[in-house]
C-alpha beads as a LAMMPS data file, in Angstrom:
LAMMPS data file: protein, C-alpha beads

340 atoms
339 bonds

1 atom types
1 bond types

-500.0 500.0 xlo xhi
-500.0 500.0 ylo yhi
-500.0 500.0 zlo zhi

Masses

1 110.0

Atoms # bond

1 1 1 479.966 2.373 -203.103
2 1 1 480.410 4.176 -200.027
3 1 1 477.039 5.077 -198.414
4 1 1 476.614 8.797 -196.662
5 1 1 476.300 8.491 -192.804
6 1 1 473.420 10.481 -191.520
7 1 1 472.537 10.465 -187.905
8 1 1 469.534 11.707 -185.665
9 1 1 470.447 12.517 -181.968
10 1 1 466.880 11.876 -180.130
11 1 1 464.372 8.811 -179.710
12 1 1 461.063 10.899 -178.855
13 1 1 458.400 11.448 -181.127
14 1 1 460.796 14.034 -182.916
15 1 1 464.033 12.021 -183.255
16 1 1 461.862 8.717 -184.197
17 1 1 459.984 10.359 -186.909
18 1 1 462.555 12.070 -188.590
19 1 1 464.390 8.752 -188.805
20 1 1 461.766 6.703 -190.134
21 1 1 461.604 9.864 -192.925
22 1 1 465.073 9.787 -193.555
23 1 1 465.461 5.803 -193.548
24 1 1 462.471 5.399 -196.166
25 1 1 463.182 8.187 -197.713
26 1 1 466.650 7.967 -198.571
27 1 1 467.870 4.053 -199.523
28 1 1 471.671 4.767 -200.412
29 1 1 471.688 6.661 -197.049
30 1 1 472.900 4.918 -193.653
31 1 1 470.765 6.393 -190.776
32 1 1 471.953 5.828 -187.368
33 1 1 470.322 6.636 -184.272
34 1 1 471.978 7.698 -181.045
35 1 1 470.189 8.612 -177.690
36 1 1 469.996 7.961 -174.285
37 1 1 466.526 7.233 -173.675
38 1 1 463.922 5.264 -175.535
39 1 1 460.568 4.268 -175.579
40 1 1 459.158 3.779 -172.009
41 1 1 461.441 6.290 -170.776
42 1 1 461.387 9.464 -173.307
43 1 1 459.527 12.680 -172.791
44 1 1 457.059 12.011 -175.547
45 1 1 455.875 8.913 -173.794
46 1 1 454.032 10.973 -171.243
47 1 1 451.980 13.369 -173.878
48 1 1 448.154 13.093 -174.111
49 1 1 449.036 12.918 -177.989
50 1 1 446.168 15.157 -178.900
51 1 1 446.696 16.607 -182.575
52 1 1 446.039 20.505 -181.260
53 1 1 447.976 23.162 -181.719
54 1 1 448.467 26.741 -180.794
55 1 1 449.697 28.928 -183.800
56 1 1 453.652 30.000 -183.054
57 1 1 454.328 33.719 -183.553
58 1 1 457.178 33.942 -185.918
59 1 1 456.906 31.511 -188.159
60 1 1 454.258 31.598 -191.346
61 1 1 451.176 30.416 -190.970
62 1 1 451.644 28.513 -194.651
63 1 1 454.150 26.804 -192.967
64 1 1 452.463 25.434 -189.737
65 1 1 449.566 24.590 -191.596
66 1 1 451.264 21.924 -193.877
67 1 1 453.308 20.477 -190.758
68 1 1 450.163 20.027 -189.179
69 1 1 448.552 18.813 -192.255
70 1 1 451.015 16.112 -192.856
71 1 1 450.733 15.018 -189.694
72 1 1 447.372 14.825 -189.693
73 1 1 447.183 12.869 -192.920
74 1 1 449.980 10.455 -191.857
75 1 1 448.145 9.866 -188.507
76 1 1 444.843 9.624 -190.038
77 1 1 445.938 6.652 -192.558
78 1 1 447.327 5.176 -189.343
79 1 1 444.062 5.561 -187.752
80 1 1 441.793 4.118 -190.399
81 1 1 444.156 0.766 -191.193
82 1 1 444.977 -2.446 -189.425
83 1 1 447.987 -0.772 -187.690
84 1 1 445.876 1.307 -185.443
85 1 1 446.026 -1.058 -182.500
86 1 1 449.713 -1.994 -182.960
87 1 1 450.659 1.944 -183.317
88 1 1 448.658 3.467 -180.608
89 1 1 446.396 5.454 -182.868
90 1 1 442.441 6.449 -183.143
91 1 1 440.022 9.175 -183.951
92 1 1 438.559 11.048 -181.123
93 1 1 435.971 13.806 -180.600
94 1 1 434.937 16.691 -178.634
95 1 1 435.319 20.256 -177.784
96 1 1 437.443 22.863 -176.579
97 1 1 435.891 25.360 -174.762
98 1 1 436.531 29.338 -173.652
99 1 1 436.181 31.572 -170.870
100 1 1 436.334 34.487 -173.079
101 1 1 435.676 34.685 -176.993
102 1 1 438.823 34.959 -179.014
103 1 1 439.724 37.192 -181.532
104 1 1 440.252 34.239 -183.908
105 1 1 436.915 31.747 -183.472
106 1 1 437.846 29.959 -186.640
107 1 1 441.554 28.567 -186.127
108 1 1 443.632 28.361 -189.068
109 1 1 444.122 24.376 -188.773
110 1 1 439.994 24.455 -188.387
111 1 1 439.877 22.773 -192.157
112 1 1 442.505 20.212 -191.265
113 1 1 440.578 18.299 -188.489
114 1 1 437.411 16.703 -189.457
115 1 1 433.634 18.180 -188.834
116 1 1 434.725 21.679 -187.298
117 1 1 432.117 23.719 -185.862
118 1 1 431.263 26.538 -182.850
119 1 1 429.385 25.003 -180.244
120 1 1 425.806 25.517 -179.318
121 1 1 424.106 27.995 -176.673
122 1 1 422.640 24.766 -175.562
123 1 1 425.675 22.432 -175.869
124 1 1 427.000 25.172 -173.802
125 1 1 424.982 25.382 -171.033
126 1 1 427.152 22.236 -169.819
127 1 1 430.107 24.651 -169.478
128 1 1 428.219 27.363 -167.266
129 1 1 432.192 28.886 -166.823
130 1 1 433.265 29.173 -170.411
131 1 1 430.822 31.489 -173.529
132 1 1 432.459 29.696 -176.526
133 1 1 433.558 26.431 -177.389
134 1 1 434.650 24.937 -180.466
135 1 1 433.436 21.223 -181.367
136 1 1 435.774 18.933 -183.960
137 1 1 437.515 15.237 -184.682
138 1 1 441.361 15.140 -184.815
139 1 1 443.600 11.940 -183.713
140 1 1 445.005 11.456 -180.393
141 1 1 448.406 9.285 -180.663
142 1 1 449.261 7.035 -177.603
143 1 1 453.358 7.089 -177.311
144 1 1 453.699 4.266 -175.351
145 1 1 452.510 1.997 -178.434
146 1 1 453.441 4.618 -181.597
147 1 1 457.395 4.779 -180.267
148 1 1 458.026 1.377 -180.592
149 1 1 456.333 1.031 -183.777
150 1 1 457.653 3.715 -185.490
151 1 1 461.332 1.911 -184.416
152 1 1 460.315 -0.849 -185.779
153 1 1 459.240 0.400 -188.845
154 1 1 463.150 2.091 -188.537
155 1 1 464.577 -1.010 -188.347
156 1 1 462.436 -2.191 -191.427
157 1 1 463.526 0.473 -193.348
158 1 1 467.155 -0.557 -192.296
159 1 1 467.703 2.097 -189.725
160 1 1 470.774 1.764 -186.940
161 1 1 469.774 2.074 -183.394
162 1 1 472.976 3.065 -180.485
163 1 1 472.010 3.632 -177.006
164 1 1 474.469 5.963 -175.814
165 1 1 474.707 9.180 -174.681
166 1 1 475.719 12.345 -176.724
167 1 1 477.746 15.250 -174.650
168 1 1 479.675 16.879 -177.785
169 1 1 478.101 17.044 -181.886
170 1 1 481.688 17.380 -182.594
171 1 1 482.020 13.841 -181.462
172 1 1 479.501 12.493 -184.392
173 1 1 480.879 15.319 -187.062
174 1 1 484.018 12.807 -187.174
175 1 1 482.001 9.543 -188.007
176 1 1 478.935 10.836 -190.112
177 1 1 478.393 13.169 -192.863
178 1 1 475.104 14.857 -191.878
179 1 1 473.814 15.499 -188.308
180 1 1 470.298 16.124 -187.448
181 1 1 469.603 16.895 -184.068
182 1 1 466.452 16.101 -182.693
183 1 1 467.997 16.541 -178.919
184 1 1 465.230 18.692 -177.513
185 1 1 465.495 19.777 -174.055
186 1 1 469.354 18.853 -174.373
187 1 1 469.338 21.092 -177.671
188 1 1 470.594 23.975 -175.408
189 1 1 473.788 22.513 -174.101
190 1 1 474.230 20.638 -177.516
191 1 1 473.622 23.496 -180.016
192 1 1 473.793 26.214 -177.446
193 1 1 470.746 27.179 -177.693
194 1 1 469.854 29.502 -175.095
195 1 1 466.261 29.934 -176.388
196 1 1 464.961 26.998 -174.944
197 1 1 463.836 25.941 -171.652
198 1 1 461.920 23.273 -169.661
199 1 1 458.064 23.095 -169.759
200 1 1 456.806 21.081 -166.674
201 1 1 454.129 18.847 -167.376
202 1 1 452.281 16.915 -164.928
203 1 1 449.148 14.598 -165.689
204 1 1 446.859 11.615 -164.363
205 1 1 445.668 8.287 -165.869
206 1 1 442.536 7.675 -164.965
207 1 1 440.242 4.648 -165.343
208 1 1 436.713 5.967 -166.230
209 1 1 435.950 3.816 -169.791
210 1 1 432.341 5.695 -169.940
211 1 1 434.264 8.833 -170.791
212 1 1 434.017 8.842 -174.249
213 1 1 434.558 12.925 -175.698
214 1 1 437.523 14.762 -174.874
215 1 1 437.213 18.646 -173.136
216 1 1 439.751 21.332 -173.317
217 1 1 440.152 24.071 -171.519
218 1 1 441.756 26.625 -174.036
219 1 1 444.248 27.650 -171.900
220 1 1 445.931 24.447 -172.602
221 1 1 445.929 23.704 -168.723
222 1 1 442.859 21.672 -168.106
223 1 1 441.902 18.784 -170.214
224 1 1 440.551 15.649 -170.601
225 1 1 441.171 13.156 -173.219
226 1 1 440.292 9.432 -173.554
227 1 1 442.715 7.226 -174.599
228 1 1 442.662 3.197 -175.489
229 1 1 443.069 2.160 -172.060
230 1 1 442.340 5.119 -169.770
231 1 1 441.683 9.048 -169.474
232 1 1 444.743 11.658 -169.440
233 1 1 443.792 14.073 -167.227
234 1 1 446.005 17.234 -166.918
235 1 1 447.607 19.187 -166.851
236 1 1 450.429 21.868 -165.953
237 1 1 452.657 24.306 -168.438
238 1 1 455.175 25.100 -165.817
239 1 1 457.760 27.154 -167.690
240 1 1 461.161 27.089 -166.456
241 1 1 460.081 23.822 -164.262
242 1 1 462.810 21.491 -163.744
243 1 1 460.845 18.804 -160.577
244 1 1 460.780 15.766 -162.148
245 1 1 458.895 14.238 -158.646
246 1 1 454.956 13.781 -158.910
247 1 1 453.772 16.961 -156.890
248 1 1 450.612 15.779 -154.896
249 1 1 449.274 19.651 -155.080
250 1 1 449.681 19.766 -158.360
251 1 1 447.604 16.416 -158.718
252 1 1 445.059 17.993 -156.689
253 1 1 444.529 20.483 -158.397
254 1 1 444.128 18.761 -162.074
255 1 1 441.240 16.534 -160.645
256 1 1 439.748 19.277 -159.307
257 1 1 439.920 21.296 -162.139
258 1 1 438.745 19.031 -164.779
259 1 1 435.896 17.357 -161.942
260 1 1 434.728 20.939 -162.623
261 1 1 434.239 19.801 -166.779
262 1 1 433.428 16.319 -165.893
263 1 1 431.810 15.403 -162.651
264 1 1 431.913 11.827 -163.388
265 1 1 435.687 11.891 -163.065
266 1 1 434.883 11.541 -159.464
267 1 1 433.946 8.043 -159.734
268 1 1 437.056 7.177 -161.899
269 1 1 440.642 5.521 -160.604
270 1 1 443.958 6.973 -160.893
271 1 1 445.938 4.467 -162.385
272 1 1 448.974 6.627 -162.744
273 1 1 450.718 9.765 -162.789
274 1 1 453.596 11.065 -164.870
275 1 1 455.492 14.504 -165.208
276 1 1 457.590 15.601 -167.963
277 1 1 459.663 18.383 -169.361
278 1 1 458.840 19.398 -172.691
279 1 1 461.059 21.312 -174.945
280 1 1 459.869 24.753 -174.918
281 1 1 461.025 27.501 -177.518
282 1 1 459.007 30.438 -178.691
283 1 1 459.465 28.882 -181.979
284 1 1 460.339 25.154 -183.322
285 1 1 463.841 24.574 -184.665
286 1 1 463.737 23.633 -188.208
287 1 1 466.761 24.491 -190.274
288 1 1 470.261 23.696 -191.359
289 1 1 473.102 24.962 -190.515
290 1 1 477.168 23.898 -191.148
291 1 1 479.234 22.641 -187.960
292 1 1 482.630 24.091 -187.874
293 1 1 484.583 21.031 -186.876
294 1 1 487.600 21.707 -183.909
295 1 1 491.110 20.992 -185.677
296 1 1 490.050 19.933 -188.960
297 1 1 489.263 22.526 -190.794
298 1 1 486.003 21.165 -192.173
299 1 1 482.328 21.742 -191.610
300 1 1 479.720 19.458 -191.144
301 1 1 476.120 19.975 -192.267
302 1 1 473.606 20.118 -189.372
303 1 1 469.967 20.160 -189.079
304 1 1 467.925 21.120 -186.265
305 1 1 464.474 19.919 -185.897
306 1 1 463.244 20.547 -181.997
307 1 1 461.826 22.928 -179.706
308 1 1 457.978 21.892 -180.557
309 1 1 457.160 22.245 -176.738
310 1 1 453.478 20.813 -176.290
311 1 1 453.035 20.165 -180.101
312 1 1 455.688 17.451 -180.098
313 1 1 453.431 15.052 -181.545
314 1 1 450.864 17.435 -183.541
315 1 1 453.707 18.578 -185.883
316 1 1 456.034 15.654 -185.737
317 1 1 455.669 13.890 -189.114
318 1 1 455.465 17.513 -190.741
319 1 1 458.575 18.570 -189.611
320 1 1 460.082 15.203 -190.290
321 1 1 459.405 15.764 -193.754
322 1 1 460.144 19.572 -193.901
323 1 1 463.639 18.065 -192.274
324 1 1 464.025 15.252 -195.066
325 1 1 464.140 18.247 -197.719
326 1 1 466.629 19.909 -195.563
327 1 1 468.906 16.909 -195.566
328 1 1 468.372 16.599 -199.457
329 1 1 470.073 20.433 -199.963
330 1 1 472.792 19.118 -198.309
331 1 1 473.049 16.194 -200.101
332 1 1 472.560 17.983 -203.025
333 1 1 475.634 19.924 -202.067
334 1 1 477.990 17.965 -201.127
335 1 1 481.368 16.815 -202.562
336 1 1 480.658 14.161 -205.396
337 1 1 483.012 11.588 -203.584
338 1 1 480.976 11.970 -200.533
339 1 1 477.888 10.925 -201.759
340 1 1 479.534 7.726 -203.975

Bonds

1 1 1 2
2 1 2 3
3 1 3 4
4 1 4 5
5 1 5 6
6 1 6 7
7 1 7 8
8 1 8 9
9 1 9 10
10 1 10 11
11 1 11 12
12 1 12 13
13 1 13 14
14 1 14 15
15 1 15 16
16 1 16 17
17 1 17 18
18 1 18 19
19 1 19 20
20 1 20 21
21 1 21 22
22 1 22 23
23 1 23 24
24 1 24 25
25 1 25 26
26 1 26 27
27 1 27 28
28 1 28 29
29 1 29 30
30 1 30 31
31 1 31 32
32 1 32 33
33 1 33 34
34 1 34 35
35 1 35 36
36 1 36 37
37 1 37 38
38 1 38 39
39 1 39 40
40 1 40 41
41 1 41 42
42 1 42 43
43 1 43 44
44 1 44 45
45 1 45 46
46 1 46 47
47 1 47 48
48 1 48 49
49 1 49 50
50 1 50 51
51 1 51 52
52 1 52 53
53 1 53 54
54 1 54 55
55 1 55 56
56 1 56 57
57 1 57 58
58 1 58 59
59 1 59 60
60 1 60 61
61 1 61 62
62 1 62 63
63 1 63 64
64 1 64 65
65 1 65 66
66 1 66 67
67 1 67 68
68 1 68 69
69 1 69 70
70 1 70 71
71 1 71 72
72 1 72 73
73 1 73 74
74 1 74 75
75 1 75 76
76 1 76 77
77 1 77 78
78 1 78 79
79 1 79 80
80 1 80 81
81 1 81 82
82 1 82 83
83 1 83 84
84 1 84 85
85 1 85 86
86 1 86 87
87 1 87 88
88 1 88 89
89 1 89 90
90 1 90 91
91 1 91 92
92 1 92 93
93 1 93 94
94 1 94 95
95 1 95 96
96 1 96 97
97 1 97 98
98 1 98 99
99 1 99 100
100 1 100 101
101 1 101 102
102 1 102 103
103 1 103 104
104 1 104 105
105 1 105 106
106 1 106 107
107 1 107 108
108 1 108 109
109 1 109 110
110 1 110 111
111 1 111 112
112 1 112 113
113 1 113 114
114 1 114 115
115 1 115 116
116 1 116 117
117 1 117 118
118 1 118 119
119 1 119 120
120 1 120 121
121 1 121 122
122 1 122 123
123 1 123 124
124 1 124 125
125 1 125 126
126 1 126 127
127 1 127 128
128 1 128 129
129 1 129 130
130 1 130 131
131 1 131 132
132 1 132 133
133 1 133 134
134 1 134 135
135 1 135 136
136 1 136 137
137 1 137 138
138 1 138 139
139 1 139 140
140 1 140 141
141 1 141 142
142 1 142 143
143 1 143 144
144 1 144 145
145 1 145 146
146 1 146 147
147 1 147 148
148 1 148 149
149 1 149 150
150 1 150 151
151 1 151 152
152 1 152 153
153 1 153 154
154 1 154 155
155 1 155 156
156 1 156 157
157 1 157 158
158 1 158 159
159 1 159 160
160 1 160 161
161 1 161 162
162 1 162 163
163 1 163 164
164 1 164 165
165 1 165 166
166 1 166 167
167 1 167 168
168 1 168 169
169 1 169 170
170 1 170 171
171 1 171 172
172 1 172 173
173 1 173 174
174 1 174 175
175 1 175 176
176 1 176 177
177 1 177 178
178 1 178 179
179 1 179 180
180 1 180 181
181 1 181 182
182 1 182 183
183 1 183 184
184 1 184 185
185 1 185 186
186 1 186 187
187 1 187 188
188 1 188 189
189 1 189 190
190 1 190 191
191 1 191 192
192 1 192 193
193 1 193 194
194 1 194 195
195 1 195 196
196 1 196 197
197 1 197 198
198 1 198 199
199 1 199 200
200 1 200 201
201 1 201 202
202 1 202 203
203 1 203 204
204 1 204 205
205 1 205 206
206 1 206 207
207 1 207 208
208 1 208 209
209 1 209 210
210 1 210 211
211 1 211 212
212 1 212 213
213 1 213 214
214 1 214 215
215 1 215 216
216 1 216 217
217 1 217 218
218 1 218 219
219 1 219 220
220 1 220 221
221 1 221 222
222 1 222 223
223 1 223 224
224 1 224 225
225 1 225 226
226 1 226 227
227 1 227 228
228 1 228 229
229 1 229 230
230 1 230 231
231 1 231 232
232 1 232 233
233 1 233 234
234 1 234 235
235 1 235 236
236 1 236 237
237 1 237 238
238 1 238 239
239 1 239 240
240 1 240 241
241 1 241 242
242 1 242 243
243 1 243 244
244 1 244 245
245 1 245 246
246 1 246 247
247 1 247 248
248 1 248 249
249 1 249 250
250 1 250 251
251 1 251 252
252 1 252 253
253 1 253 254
254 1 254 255
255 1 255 256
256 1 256 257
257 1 257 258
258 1 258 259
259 1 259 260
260 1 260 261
261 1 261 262
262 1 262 263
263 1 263 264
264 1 264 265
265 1 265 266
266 1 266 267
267 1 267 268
268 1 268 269
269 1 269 270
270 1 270 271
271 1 271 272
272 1 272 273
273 1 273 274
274 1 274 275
275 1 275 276
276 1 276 277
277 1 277 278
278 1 278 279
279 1 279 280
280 1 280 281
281 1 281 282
282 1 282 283
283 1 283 284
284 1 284 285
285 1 285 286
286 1 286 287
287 1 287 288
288 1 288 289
289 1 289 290
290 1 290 291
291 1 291 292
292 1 292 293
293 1 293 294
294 1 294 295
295 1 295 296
296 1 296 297
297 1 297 298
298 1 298 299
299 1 299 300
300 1 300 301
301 1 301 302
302 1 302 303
303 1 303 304
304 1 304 305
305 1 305 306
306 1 306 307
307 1 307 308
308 1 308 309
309 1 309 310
310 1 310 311
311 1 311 312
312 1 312 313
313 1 313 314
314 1 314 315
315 1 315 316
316 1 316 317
317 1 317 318
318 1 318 319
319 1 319 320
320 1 320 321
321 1 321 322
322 1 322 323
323 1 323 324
324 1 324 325
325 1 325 326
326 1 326 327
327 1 327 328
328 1 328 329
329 1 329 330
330 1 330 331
331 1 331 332
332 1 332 333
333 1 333 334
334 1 334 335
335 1 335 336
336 1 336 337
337 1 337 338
338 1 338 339
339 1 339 340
């Protein structure tokens, strides 16, 4: 029988989870998967990995909530097994804190995490800068361990890895029967996508093992987070950034910033320091679409799942799955001989 060929463009924490999906999901399916960079080098290696999000503005809230959800859930049976070491994954606690209160105190994704609550006057009085903080347990997911094991787990599942790069989708529309592109950044020359655009990210590793709660800032700018082996300290949401070079100002200015939430960060080590460009988008890609193949005369079904900016890792098994069902409608639709 011939199998369908599926392939996912993209090896971040997007591209990898979609293809584990697909590849467990979908036995008499071939999944291939084609990028340039993997696991030390991707963009998704350099996120703090802290399940957080910021609601998106056009799409419904139902929606976000069970990709976050799923996430959670599928990070949180991570967390709690014998794979937690091996995968880069743990439970972590602490606040996020505001300068101002906001219109929403309760966030919608406030019943997903564990133990939500509003912070006390007293637990406050730490924070003499910010009047409301918000106190809960989510999952922080370290890249530099979860990558690899989520290709492994690929591989398991019988998953095809090629490293190589992708300039055209027309190229793969004449050697597999479904695309899904989980390109991010690149999404705009791919797709032509002129919606999204480079997010600069810059942040520290710092040694400091006595840290034990993570801060945030709300702004999303300043924040602390303790990891399995060190502290991310960040950050920077430099829209439209395209340096890829460590600035030393910018490095400055994070330890200063969070010394302000944490004066014991002034005793710790930087071990390291890392900038990225996320995949920003005012909203996250997830859809189908058909692509018209040059000088056939055939289209191709295509799937987009990117553009998650800072939430990369938050919403990546949700979308994954949102992304499977996407892939079954086209399945579903497709030529009886194709799918033989």
């Amino acid at each position: 029988m011939k199998r369908v060929e599926l392939v996912v463009v993209g090896a971040g924490v997007i591209g990898l989870s979609t293809a584990v999906v697909l590849a467990e999901a979908l036995p008499l399916c071939r999944v291939t998967m084609v990028a340039d960079r993997f696991s030390p080098n991707t963009t998704s290696d350099g996120a703090a990995g802290i399940l957080h999000m910021a609601q998106f503005p056009d799409i419904p809230v139902e929606r976000q909530t069970r990709w976050f959800k799923d996430s959670f859930d599928h990070l949180l049976a991570i967390a709690q097994s014998d794979q937690a070491p091996d995968a880069g994954v743990m439970l972590t606690s602490g606040c996020q804190i505001f300068r101002e209160v906001p219109a929403q105190k309760v966030p919608f994704w406030s019943e997903l995490v564990l133990g939500f609550r509003l912070l006390t006057k007293r637990e406050l009085k730490r924070f003499p800068e910010h009047c409301f903080g918000q106190a809960f347990t989510t999952l922080k997911c370290e890249c530099v361990w979860y990558l690899p094991w989520l290709e492994k787990r690929f591989r398991k599942a019988g998953g095809e890895v090629q490293h190589r790069t992708v300039n055209d989708l027309q190229e793969l529309g004449r050697s597999y029967d479904i695309i899904v592109n989980c390109s991010g950044l690149r999404a705009k020359a791919l797709a032509g996508d002129e919606q999204v655009y480079p997010v600069r990210g810059q942040v520290l590793k710092v040694r400091a093992p006595w840290i034990s709660h993570f801060i945030r800032d709300s702004d999303g700018k300043t924040y602390i987070y303790p990891g399995v082996h060190s502290v991310t300290v960040g950050g920077t949401r430099q829209e439209g950034g395209r340096r890829h070079e460590v600035d030393p100002a910018d490095s400055e200015s994070i330890l200063r910033r969070c010394g302000l939430l944490e004066p014991s960060l002034a005793k710790g080590k930087v071990l390291a320091e890392w900038v990225g460009l996320r995949p920003g988008r005012r909203n996250p890609r997830v859809e189908r679409e058909a692509l018209a193949m040059e000088g056939v005369g055939h289209r191709v079904p295509l799937v987009h799942n990117y553009g998650h900016g800072g939430a990369g890792v938050t919403l990546s098994w949700g979308t994954a799955l949102d992304t499977l069902g996407l892939v079954k409608q086209c399945l579903h639709e497709m030529p009886l001989q194709a799918r033989l």
